[in-house]
PAVOGU-144579 format. One line per field, with one value per residue (C-alpha): residue number from 1; residue in one letter; x negated, y negated, z negated; chain. Coordinates in steps of 0.001 Angstrom, whole numbers, always signed. Layout:
<sites>
banu	(NUM | ...)
zapa	(A | ...)
xx	(X | ...)
yy	(Y | ...)
zz	(Z | ...)
torba	(A | ...)
</sites>
This chain:
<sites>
banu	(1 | 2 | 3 | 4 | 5 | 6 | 7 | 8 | 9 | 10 | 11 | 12 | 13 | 14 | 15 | 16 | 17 | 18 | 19 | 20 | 21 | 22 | 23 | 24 | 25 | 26 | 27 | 28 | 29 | 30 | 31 | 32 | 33 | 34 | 35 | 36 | 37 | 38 | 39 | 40 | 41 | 42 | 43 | 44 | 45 | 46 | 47 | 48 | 49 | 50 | 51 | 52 | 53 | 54 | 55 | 56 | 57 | 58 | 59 | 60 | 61 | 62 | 63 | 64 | 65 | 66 | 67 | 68 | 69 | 70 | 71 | 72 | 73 | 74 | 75 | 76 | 77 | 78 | 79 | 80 | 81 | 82 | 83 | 84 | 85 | 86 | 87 | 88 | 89 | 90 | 91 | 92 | 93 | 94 | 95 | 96 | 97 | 98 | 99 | 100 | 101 | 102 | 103 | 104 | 105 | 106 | 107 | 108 | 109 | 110 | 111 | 112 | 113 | 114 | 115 | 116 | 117 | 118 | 119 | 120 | 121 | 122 | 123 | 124 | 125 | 126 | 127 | 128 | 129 | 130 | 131 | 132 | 133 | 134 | 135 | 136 | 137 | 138 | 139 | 140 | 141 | 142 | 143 | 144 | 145 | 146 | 147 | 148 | 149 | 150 | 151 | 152 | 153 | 154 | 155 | 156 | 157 | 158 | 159 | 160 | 161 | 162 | 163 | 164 | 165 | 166 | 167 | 168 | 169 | 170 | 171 | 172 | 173 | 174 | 175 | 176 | 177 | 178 | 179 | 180 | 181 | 182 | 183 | 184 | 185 | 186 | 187 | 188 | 189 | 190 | 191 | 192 | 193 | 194 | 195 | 196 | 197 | 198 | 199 | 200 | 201 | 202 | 203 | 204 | 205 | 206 | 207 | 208 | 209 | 210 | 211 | 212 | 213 | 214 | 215 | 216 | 217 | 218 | 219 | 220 | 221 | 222 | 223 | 224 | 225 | 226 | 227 | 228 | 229 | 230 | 231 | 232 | 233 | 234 | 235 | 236 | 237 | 238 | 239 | 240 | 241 | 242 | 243 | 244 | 245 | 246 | 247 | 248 | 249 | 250 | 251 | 252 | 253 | 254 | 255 | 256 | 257 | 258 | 259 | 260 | 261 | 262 | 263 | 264 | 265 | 266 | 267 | 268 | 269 | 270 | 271 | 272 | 273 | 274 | 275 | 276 | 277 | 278 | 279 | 280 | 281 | 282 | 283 | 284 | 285 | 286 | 287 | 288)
zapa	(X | X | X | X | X | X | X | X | X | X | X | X | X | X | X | X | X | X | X | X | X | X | X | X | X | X | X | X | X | X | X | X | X | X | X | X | X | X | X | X | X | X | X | X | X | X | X | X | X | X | X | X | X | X | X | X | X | X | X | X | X | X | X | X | X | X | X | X | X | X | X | X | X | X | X | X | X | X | X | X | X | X | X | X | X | X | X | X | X | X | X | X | X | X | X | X | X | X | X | X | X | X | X | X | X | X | X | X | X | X | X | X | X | X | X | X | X | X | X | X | X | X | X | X | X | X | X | X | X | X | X | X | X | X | X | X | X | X | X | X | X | X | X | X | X | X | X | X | X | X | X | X | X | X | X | X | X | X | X | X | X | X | X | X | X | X | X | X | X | X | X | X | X | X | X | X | X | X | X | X | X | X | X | X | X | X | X | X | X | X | X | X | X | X | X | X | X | X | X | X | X | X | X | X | X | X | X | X | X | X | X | X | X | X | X | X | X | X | X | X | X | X | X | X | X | X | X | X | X | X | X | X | X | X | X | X | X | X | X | X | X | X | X | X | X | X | X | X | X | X | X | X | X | X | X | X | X | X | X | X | X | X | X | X | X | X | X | X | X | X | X | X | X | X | X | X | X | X | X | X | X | X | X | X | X | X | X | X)
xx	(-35617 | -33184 | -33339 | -32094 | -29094 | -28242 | -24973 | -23363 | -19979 | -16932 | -17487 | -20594 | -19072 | -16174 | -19167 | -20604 | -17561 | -16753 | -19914 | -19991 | -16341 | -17774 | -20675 | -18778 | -16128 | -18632 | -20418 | -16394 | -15804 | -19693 | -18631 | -15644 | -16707 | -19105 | -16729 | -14877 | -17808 | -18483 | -14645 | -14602 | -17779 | -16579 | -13215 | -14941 | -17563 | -14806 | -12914 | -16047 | -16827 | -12579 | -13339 | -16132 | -15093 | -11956 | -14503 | -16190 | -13090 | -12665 | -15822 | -16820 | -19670 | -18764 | -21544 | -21360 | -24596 | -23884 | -27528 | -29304 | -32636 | -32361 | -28574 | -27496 | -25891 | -24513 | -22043 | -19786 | -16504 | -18786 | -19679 | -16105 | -14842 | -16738 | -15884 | -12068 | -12288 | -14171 | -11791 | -8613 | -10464 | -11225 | -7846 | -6835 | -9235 | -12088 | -15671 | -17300 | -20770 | -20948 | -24024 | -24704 | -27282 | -28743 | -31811 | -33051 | -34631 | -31099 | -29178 | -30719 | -31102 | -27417 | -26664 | -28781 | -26319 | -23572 | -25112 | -25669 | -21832 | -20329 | -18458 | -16516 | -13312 | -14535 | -12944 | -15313 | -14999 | -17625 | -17068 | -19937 | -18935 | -22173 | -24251 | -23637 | -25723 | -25619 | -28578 | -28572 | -24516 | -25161 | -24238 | -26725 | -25617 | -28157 | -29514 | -30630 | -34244 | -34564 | -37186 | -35699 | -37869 | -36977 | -34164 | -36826 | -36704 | -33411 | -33535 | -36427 | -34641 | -30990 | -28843 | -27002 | -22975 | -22792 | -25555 | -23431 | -21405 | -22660 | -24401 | -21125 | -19606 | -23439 | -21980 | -18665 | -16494 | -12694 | -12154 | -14394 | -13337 | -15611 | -14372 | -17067 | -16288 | -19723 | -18849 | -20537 | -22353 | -25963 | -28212 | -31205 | -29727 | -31951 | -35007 | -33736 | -34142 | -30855 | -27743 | -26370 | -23080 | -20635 | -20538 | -20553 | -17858 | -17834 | -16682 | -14822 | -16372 | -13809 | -11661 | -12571 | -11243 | -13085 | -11703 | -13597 | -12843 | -13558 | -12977 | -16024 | -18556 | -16717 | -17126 | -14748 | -15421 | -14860 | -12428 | -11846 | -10386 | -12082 | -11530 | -11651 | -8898 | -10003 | -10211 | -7093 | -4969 | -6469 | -5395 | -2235 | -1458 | -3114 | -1521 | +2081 | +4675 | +4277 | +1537 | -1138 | -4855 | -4043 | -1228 | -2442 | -5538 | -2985 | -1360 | -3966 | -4381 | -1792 | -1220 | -4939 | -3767 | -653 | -1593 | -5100 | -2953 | -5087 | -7957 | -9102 | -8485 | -9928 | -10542 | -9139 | -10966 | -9047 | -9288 | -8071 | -6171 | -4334 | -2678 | -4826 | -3486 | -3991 | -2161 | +1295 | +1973 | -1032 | +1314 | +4140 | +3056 | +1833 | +4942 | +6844)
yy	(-140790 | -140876 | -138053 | -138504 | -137175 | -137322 | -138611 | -136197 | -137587 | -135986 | -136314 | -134602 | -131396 | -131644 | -130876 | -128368 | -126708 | -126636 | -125615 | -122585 | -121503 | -121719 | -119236 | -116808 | -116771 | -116333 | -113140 | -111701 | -112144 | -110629 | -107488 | -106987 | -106483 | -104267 | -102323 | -102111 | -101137 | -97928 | -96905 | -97234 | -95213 | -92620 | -92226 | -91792 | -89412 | -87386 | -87310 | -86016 | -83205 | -82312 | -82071 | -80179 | -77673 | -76990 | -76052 | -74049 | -72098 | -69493 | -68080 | -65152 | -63224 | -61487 | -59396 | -57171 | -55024 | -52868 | -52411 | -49923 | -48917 | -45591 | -45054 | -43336 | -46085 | -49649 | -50507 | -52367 | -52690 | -54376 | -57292 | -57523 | -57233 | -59589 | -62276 | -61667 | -61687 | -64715 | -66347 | -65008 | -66439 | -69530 | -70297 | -69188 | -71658 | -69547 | -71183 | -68420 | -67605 | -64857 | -62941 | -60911 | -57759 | -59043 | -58242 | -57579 | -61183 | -62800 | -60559 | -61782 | -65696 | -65076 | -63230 | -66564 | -68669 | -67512 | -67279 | -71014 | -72276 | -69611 | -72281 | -70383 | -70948 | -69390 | -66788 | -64460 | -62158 | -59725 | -57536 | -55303 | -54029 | -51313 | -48503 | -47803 | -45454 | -43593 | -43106 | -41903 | -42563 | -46090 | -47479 | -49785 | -52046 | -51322 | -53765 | -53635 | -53612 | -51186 | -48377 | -45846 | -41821 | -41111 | -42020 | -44848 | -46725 | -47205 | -48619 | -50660 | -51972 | -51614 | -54014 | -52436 | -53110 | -53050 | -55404 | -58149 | -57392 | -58086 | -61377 | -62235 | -61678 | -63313 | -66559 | -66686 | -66516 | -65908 | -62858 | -60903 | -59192 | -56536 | -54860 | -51825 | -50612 | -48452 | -44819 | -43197 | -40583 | -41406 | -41864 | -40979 | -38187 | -35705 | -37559 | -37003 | -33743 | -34284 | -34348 | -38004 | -38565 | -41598 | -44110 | -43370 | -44589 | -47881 | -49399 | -52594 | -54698 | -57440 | -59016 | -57104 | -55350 | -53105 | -51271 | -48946 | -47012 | -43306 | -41752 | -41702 | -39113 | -38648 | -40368 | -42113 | -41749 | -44789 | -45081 | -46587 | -49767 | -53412 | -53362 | -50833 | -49076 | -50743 | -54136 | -54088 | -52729 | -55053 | -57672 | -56746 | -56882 | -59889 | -61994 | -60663 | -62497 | -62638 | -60160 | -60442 | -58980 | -55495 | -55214 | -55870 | -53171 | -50576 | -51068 | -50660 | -47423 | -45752 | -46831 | -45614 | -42061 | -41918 | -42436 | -40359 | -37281 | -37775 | -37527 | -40527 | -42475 | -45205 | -45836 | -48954 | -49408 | -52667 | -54467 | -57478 | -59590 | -62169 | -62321 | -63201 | -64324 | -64780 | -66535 | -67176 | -65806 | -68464 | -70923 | -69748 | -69732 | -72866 | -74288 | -72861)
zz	(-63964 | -61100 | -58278 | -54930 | -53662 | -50287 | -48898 | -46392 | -45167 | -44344 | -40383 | -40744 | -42628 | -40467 | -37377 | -39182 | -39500 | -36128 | -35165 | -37501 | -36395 | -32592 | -33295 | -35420 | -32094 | -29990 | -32370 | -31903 | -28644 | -28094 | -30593 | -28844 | -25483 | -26715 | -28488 | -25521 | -23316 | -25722 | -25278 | -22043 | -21565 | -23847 | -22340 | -19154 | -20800 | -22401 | -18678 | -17239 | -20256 | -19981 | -15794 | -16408 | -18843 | -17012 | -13938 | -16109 | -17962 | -14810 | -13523 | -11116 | -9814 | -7033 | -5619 | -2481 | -1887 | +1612 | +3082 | +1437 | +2953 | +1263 | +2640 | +5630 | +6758 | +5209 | +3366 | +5413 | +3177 | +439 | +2268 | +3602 | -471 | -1735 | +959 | +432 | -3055 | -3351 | -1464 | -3687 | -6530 | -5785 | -4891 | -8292 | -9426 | -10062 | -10213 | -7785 | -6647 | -4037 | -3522 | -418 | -288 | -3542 | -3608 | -7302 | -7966 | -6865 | -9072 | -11903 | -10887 | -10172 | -13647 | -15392 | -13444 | -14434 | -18089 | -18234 | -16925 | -19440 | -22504 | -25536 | -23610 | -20325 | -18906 | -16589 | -14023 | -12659 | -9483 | -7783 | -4786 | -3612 | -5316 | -9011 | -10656 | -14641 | -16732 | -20049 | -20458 | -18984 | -15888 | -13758 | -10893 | -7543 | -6065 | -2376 | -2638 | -5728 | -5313 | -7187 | -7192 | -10479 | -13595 | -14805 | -12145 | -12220 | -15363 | -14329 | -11050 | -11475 | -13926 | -16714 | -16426 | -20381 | -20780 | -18417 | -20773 | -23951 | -22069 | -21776 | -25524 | -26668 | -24571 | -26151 | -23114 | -23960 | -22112 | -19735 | -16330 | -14730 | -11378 | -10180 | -6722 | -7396 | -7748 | -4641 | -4055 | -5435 | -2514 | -5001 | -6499 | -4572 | -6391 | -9993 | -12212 | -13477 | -12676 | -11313 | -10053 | -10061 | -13050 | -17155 | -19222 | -19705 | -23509 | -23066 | -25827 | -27245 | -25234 | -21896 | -19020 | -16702 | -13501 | -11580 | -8759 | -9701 | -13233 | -14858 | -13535 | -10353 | -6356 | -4749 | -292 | +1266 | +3531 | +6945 | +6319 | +6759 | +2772 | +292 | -885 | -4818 | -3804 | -978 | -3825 | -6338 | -4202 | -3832 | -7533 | -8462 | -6082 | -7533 | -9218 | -12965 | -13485 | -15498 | -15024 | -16893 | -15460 | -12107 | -12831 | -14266 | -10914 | -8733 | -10551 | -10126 | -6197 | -5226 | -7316 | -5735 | -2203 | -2457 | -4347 | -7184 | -5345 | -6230 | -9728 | -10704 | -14115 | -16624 | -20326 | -21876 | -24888 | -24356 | -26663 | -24462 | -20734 | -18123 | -14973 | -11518 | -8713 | -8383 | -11984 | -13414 | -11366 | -12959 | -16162 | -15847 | -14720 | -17956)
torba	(A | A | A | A | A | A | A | A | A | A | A | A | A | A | A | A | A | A | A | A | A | A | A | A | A | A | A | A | A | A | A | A | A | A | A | A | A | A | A | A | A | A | A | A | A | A | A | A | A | A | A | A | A | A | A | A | A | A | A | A | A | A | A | A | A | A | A | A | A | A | A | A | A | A | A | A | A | A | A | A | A | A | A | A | A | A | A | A | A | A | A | A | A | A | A | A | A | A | A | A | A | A | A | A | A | A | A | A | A | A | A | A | A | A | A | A | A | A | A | A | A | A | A | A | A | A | A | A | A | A | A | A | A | A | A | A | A | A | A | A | A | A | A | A | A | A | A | A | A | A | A | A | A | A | A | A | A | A | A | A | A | A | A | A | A | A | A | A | A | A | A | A | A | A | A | A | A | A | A | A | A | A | A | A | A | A | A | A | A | A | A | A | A | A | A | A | A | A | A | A | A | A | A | A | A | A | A | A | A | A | A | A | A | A | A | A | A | A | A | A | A | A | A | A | A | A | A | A | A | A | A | A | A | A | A | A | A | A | A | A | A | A | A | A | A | A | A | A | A | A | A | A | A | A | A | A | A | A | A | A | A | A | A | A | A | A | A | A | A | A | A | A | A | A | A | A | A | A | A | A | A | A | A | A | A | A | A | A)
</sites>
């Protein structure tokens, strides 16, 4: 029994060939622009998430509350310290978002924003320029519309400085900057039972730096300036030649004690574990 076998010739493998070594060019050449579509769309994704996070690495909330309904009259040098702080910032490449007579619903949208940009390399700065007031060894942040007759309500209405802190820490940022130009005389302080007067010590958690303007249970008048003495000073030092942000604070210090007599001295709680810097000295520094 005889099968059949069939009879290819040599012309006809030779096609075959050919044809197979076409289609596994054309799979390459298909695989490689692929492959070169994903790199190029993750190098562009990784220059957008580098771009991004180097937005996000410097961050401020600057907030300057100066009418007060309860007040005798507004705060003028608040608005003017947050607006010349802002800008200082931002040319020190700060991310900053500047509130204005903050009422208590745009404190907190403003404390969620600055919640969500906050990465684990971020370094943040908060400044509160307006009506600080203690409860219970804590200090609370005013805002403009708070209705405030008794100690509770400032609890209810007011934000607590050590909570922005720990919000802060819970985020991971690097290092966290708090400036309080806040210790006035408490315009509810004829509504309380106890005894209210300028801010409670504040703990620096890790990594943290917090200025005020009055030692801790004492007032601080303002004076007649367009700025406050805190944030005029503060400016002063920040914008020096290779000095860092305690340094710069410790400075401020002592010139507002010095010139006041000791009248007036602000207060500096540190912990931090690495030089931050501002202006020409980040320059610097970034130059060496």
């Amino acid at each position: 029994m005889k099968f059949w076998q069939p009879r290819i010739s040599r012309r006809t493998i030779a096609v075959a060939a050919a044809l197979v070594g076409t289609v596994s060019l054309a799979i390459g050449a298909h695989a490689a622009l692929n492959k070169r579509a994903l790199d190029a769309a993750s190098a562009v994704a990784t220059e957008q998430g580098t771009d991004t996070a180097t937005k996000a690495s410097r961050l401020a909330l600057v907030i300057g509350n100066g009418h007060y309904p309860d007040a005798g009259e507004p705060l003028a040098q608040s608005i003017n310290d947050a607006r010349a702080l802002s800008a200082a910032l931002r040319r020190d490449g700060f991310d900053v978002d500047v509130v204005e007579d903050a009422s208590k619903d745009d404190m907190s949208r403003a404390i969620d924003r600055l919640r969500a940009k906050i990465r684990h390399d971020s370094v943040v700065m908060l400044f509160f320029g307006g009506y600080g007031v203690q409860v219970g060894r804590e200090s609370y942040m005013i805002p403009v519309d708070a209705a405030i007759w008794r100690e509770s309500d400032v609890r209810r209405d007011g934000f607590s400085v050590e909570a922005a802190l720990d919000m802060m820490k819970a985020q991971g940022a690097r290092a966290k900057l708090v400036v309080l130009d806040a210790s006035r005389r408490n315009p509810y302080e004829r509504r309380f039972r106890s005894f209210s007067h300028g801010l409670a010590p504040i703990a620096a958690p890790d990594n943290a730096l917090v200025l005020t303007s009055a030692t801790p249970g004492k007032v601080a008048e303002d004076s007649k300036g367009e700025n406050s003495v805190l944030v005029t000073e503060l400016l002063n030092h920040l914008n020096a030649q290779a000095v860092g942000a305690e340094a710069a604070f410790n400075k401020t210090r002592v010139a507002i004690s010095r010139a006041s007599e000791g009248e007036q001295v602000p207060s500096v709680s540190s912990s931090l574990l690495e030089d931050v810097r501002f202006g020409a000295a980040e320059a610097e520094a970034a130059g060496g």
